[in-house]
MIZADO-559165 format. One record per residue (C-alpha): residue in one letter; x negated, y, z negated; residue number from 1. Coordinates in pm, whole numbers, plus 50000, padded with zeros to 5 digits. Layout:
N
[pt A, [X, Y, Z], NUM]
...
***
This chain:
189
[pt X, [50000, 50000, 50000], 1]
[pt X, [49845, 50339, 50103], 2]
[pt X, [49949, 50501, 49760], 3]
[pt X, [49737, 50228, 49612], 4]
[pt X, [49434, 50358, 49739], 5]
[pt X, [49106, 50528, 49505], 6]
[pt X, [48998, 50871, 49615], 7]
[pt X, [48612, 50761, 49778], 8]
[pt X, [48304, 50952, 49735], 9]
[pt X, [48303, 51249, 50119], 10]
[pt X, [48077, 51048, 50261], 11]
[pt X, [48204, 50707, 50287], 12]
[pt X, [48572, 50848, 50426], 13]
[pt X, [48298, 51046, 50708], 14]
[pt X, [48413, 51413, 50550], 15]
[pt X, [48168, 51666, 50463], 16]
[pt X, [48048, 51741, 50127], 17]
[pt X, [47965, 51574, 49783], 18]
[pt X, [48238, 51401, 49613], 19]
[pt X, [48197, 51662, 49311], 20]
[pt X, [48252, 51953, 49516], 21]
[pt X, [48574, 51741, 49649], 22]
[pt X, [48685, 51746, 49307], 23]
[pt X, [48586, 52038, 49149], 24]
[pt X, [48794, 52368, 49314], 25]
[pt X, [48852, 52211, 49675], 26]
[pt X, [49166, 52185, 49835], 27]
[pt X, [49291, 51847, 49916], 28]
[pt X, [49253, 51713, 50247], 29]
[pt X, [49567, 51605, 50521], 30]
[pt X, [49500, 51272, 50456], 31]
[pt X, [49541, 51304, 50068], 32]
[pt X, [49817, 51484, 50096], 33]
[pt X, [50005, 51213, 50304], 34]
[pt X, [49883, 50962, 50031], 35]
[pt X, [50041, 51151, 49766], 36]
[pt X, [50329, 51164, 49969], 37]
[pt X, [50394, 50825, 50091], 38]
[pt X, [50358, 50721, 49687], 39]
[pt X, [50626, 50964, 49623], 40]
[pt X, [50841, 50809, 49868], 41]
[pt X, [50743, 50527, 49782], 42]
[pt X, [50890, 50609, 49437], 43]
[pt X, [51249, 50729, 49605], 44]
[pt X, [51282, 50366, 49787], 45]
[pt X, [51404, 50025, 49689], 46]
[pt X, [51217, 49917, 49354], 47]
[pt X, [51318, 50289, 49181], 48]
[pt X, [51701, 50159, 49266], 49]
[pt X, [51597, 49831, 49050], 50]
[pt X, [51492, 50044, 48808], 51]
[pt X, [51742, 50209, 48748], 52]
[pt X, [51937, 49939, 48687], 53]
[pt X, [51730, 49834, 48412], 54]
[pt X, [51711, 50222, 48287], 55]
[pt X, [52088, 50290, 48292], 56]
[pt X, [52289, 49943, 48348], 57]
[pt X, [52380, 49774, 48629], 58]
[pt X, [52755, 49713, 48580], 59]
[pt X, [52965, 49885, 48852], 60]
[pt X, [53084, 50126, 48592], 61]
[pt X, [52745, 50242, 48513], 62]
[pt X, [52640, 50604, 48579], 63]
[pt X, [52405, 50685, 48810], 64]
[pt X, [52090, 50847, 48714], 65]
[pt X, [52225, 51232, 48841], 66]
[pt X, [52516, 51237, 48604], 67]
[pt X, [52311, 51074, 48334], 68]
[pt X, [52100, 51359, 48326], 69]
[pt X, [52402, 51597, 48332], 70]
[pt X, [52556, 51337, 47998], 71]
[pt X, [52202, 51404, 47862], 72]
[pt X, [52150, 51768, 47890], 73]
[pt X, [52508, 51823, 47788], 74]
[pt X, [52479, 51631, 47452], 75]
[pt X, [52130, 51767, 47406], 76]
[pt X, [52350, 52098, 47208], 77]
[pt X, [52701, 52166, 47039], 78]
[pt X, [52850, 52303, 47406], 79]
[pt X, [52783, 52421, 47716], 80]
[pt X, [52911, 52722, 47962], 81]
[pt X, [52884, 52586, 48347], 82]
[pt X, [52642, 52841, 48447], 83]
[pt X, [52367, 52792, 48198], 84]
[pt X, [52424, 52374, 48268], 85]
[pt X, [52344, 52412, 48649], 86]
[pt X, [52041, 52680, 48582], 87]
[pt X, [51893, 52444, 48336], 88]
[pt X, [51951, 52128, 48553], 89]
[pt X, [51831, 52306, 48868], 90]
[pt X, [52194, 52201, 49024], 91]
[pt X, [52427, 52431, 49231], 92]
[pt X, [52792, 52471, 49019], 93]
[pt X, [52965, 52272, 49258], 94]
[pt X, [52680, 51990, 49170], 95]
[pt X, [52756, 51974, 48799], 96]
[pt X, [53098, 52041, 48817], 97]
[pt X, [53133, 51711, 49054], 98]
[pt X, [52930, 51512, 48783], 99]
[pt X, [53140, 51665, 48507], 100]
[pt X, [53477, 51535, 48663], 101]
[pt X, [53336, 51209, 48688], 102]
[pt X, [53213, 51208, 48304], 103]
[pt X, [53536, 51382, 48218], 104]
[pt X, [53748, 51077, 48388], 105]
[pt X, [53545, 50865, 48228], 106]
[pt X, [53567, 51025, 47881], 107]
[pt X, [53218, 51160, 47840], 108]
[pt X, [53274, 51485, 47853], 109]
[pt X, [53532, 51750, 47824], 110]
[pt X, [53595, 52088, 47925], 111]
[pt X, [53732, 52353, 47654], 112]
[pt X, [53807, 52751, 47681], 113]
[pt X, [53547, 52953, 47600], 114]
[pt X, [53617, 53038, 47188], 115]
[pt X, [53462, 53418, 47268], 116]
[pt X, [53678, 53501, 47526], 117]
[pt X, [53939, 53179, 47647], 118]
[pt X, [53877, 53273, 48003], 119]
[pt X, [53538, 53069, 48041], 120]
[pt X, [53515, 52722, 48007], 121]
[pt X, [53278, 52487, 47778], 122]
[pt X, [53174, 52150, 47814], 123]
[pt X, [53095, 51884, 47537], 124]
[pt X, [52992, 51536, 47491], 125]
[pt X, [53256, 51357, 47328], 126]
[pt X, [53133, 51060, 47095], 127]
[pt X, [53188, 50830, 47368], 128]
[pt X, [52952, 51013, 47542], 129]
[pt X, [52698, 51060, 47281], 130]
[pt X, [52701, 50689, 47227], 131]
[pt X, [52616, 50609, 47581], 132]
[pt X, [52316, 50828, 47566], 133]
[pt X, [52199, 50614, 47309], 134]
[pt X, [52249, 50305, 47402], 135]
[pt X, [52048, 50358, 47712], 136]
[pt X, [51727, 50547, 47561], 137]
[pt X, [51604, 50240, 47419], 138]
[pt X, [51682, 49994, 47749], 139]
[pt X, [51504, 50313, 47939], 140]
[pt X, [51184, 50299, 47716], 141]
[pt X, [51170, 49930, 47734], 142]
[pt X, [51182, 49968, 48163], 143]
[pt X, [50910, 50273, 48119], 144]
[pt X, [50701, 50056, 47898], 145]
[pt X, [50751, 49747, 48092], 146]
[pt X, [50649, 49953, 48413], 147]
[pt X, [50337, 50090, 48280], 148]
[pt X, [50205, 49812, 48052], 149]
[pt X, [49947, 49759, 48341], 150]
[pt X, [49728, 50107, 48263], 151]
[pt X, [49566, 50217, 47905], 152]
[pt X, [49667, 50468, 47739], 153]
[pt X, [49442, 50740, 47859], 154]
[pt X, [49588, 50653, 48206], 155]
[pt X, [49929, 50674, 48065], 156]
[pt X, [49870, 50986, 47924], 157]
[pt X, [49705, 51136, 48241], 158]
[pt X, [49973, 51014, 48444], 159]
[pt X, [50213, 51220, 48217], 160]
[pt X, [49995, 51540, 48223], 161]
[pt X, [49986, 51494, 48598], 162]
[pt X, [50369, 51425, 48603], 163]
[pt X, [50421, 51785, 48412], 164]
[pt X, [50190, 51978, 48668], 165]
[pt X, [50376, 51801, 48965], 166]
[pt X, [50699, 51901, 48837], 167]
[pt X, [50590, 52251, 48761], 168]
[pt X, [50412, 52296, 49122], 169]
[pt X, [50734, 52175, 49289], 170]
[pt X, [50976, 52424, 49049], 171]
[pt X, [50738, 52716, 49155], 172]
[pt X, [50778, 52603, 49527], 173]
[pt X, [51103, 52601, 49523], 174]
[pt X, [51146, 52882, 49348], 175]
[pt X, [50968, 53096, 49613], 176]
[pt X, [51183, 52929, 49897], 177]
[pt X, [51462, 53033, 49723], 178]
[pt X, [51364, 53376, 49758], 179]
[pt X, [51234, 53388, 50118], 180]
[pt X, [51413, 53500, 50388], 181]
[pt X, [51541, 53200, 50583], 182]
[pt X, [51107, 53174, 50597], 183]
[pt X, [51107, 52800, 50541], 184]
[pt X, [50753, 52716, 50638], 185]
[pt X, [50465, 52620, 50394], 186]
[pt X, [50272, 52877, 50252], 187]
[pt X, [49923, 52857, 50455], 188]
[pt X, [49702, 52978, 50200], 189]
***
């Protein structure tokens, strides 16, 4: 598997350069780019739907991982307004108020008039829905554990360093094509 592969010292791969300088201020290279890529998709394709099958339950009633996160972030505090749900799960309204119907009908969740001024509306886990997030943190550190028994520790905790600065690059890439003017190429710089 090309995501599989160890970065090599310049001169074996035929590029120009020590393998220091490589890793020490320079930019990556096209070809390490597409690595990185492919193991992201990678990630997106069939084993991640096993996984998350072992992460949230595989019975046809189970959620699926998006409104999970919505059931998570929502019983992560007393209530929440709609706006403030889909800035903090990077979702458009229409987004999170799909999931929420679907947690609603299930019981999860439910919606309640803003106690301020009644015209707003509130959403809250109900204890059904607190006791699903439960019951799957545990199965979901089992799967994580299970998944990354294979690497020490100091690899684990790379990986999540890594993980953070991934998620942060794409948030601040985003970000700035939400703000360009129908400009969607890469920055070149």
């Amino acid at each position: 598997m090309a995501a599989m592969r160890r970065l090599q010292p310049a001169e074996s791969r035929g590029h120009e350069g020590s393998f220091v300088q490589q890793l020490v201020g320079a930019r990556p290279n096209d070809e390490l780019l597409e690595r990185i890529f492919e193991g992201w998709r990678d990630l997106r394709r069939g084993a991640v739907k096993k996984l998350n099958a072992a992460f949230y339950g595989g019975r046809e009633d189970s959620l699926d991982p998006g409104q999970l996160d919505v059931l998570e972030v929502i019983s992560s505090r007393a209530s929440w307004r709609m706006r403030p749900l889909a800035l903090t799960m990077h979702l458009d309204a229409s987004s999170v108020t799909r999931s929420i119907d679907r947690l609603e009908a299930d019981g999860l969740v439910t919606r309640v008039a803003t106690a301020s001024d009644g015209r707003g509306v509130q959403v809250r886990a109900t204890k059904k829905g607190r006791d699903a997030c439960r019951e799957i943190a545990p199965r979901r550190l089992a799967a994580m554990r299970e998944t990354l028994s294979n690497m020490p520790l100091w690899e684990v905790e790379e990986l999540a360093r890594l993980l953070e600065k991934l998620v942060s690059g794409v948030n601040a890439y985003a970000a700035r094509l939400e703000t360009a003017d129908d400009d969607w190429s890469p920055p070149t710089n």
